[in-house]
VEXKOLTI-29742 format. One record per residue (C-alpha): residue number from 0; z, x, y. Coordinates in pm, whole numbers, plus 32768, in hexadecimal, padded with zeros to 4 digits. Example, Ala and Ser with C-alpha at 12.3 -4.5 7.8 and 13.67 -1.06 7.14 Angstrom:
! VEXKOLTI-29742
+------+------+------+------+
: resi :    w :    u :    v :
+------+------+------+------+
:    0 : 830C : 84CE : 7E3E :
:    1 : 82CA : 8557 : 7F96 :
+------+------+------+------+
! end
This chain:
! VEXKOLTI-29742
+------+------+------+------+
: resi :    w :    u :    v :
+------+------+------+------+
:    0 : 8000 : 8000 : 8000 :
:    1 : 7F87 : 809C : 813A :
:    2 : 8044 : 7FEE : 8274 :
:    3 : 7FED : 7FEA : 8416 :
:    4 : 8084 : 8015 : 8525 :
:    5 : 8090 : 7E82 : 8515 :
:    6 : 812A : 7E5F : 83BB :
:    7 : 824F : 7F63 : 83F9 :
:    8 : 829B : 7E92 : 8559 :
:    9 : 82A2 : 7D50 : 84BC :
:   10 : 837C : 7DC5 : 837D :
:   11 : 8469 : 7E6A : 84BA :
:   12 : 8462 : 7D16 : 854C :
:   13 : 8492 : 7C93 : 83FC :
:   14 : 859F : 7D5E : 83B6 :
:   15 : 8651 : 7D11 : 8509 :
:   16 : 862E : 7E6E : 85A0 :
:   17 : 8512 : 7DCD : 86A6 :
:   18 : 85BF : 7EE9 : 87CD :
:   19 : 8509 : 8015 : 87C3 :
:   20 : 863F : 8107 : 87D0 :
:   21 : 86B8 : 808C : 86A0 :
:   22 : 86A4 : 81B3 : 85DB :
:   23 : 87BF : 8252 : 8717 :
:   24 : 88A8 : 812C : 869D :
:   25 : 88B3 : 81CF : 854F :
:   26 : 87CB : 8182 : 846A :
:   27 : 86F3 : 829B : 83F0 :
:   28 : 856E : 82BD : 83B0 :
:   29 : 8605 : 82EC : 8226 :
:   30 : 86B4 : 81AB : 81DE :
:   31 : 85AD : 80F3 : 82E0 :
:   32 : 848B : 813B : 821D :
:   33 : 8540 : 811F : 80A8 :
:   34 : 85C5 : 7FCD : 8142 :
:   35 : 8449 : 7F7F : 8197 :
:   36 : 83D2 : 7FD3 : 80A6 :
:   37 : 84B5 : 7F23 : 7FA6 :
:   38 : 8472 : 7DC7 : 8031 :
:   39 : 8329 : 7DEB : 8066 :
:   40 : 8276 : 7CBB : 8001 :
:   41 : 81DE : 7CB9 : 7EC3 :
:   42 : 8080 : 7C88 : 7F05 :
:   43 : 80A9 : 7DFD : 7F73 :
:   44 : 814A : 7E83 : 7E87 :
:   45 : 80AC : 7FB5 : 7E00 :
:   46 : 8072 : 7FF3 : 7C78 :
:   47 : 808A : 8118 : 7BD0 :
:   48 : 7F79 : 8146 : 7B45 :
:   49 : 7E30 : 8215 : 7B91 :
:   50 : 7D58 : 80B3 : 7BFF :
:   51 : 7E44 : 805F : 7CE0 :
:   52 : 7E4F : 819D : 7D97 :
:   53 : 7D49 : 81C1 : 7EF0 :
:   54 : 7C63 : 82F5 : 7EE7 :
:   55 : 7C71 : 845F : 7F6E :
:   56 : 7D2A : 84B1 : 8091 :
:   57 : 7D77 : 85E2 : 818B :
:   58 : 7E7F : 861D : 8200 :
:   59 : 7F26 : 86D4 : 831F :
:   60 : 806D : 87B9 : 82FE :
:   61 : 816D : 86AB : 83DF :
:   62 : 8113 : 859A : 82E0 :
:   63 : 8178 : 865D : 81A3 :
:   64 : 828B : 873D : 826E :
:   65 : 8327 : 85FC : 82DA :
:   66 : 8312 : 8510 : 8184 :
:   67 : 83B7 : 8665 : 80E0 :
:   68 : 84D0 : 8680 : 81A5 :
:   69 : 8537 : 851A : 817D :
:   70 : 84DC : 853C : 8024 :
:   71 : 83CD : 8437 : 8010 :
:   72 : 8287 : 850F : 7FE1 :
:   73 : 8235 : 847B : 7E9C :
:   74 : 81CF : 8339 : 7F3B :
:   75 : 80AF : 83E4 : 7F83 :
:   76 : 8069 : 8448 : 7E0D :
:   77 : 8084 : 828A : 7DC0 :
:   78 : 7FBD : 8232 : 7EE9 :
:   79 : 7E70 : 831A : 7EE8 :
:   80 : 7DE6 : 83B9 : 7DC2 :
:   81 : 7D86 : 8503 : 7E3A :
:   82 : 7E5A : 85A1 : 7F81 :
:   83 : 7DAE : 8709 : 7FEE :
:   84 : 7E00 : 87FB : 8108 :
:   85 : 7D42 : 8912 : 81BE :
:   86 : 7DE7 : 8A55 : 8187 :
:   87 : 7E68 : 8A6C : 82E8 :
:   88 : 7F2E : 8942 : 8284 :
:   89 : 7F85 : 89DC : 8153 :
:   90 : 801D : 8B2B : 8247 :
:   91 : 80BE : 8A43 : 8338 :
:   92 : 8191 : 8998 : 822F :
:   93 : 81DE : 8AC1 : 817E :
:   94 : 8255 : 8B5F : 82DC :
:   95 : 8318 : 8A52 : 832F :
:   96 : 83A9 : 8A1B : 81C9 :
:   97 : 8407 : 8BC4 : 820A :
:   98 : 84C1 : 8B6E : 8353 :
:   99 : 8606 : 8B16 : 8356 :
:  100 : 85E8 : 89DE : 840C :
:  101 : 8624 : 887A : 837C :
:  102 : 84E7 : 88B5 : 82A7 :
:  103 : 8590 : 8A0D : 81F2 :
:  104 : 8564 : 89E6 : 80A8 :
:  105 : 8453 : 88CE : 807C :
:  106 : 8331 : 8902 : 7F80 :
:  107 : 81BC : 888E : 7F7B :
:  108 : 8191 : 87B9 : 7E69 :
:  109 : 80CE : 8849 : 7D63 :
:  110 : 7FDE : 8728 : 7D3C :
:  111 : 7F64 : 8748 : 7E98 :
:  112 : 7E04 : 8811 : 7EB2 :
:  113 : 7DB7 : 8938 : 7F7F :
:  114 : 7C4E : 8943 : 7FDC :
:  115 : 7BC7 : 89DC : 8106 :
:  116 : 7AAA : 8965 : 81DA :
:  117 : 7959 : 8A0A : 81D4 :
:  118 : 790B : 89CD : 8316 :
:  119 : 79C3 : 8942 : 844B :
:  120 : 78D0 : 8892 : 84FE :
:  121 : 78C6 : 88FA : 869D :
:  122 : 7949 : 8785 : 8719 :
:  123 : 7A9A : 87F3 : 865E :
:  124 : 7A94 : 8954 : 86AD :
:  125 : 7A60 : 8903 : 881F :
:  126 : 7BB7 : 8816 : 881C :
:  127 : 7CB7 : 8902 : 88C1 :
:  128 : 7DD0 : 87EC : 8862 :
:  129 : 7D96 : 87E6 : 870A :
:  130 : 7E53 : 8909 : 8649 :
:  131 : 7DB9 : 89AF : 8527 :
:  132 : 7E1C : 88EC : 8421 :
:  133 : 7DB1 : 87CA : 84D4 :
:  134 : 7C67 : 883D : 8521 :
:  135 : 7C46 : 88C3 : 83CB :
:  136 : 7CBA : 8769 : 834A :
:  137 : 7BB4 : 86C0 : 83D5 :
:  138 : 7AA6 : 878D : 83A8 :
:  139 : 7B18 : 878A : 823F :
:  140 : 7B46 : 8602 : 824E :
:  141 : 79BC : 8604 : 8296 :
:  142 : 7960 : 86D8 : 81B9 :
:  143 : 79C5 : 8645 : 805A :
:  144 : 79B2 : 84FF : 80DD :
:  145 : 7B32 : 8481 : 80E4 :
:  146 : 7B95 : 832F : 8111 :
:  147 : 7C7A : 8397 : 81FD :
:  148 : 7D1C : 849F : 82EE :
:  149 : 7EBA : 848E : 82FE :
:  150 : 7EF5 : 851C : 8432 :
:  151 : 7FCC : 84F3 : 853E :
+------+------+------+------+
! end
């Protein structure tokens, strides 16, 4: 189950947190998104198995870093059925994982795929905001033909 913007304010509303500081009153990303995700309806719900699961996807280091650290990363792993990363994403996570930070200690998953780009085409590589494993994302996105980019 892949949800919007929309979905995760209505399930807020839903779930009587409709202010948007109410992760300062105490409630954490954690038990908001196991609490979403537990009463989601069932029409969403999300089998295990490999027909249920959407395509390939790339993705960029924040996505990954962050489900890691707040130990949900395998959501990924039920939702699509391929996640890949650029190398540079691959570094960055790895770096960051090294650091001792609030990410010390956190692993890639082994099923996630390294595979560079070939080429990064010059409308990327001209993007001073994107990073390098954004720009390598997307250029990477394009050229296997994902279903989708998780980025932030």
């Amino acid at each position: 189950a892949v949800f919007t913007r929309a979905d995760f304010r209505s399930r807020r509303i839903a779930l009587g947190r409709n202010r948007p500081d109410h992760f300062s009153r105490g409630i954490g990303w954690s038990q908001y998104t196991t609490k979403l995700f537990s009463e989601r309806p069932a029409q969403r719900s999300c089998c295990h198995g490999s027909e249920s699961r959407r395509g390939i996807v790339v993705a960029d280091t924040t996505v990954i870093l962050n489900l890691a650290l707040v130990g949900q990363v395998n959501l990924l792993d039920v939702i699509f059925h391929e996640v890949v990363v650029p190398p540079a994403v691959q570094g960055e996570f790895v770096r960051l994982a090294g650091s001792s930070g609030c990410f010390a200690g956190l692993d890639l998953p082994h099923w996630i795929r390294v595979q560079p780009p070939e080429t990064i085409p010059s409308i990327i590589a001209c993007d001073s905001d994107l990073d390098p494993g954004e720009s390598q994302a997307l250029a990477l996105a394009l050229e296997i033909h994902a279903n989708g980019v998780l980025i932030d």
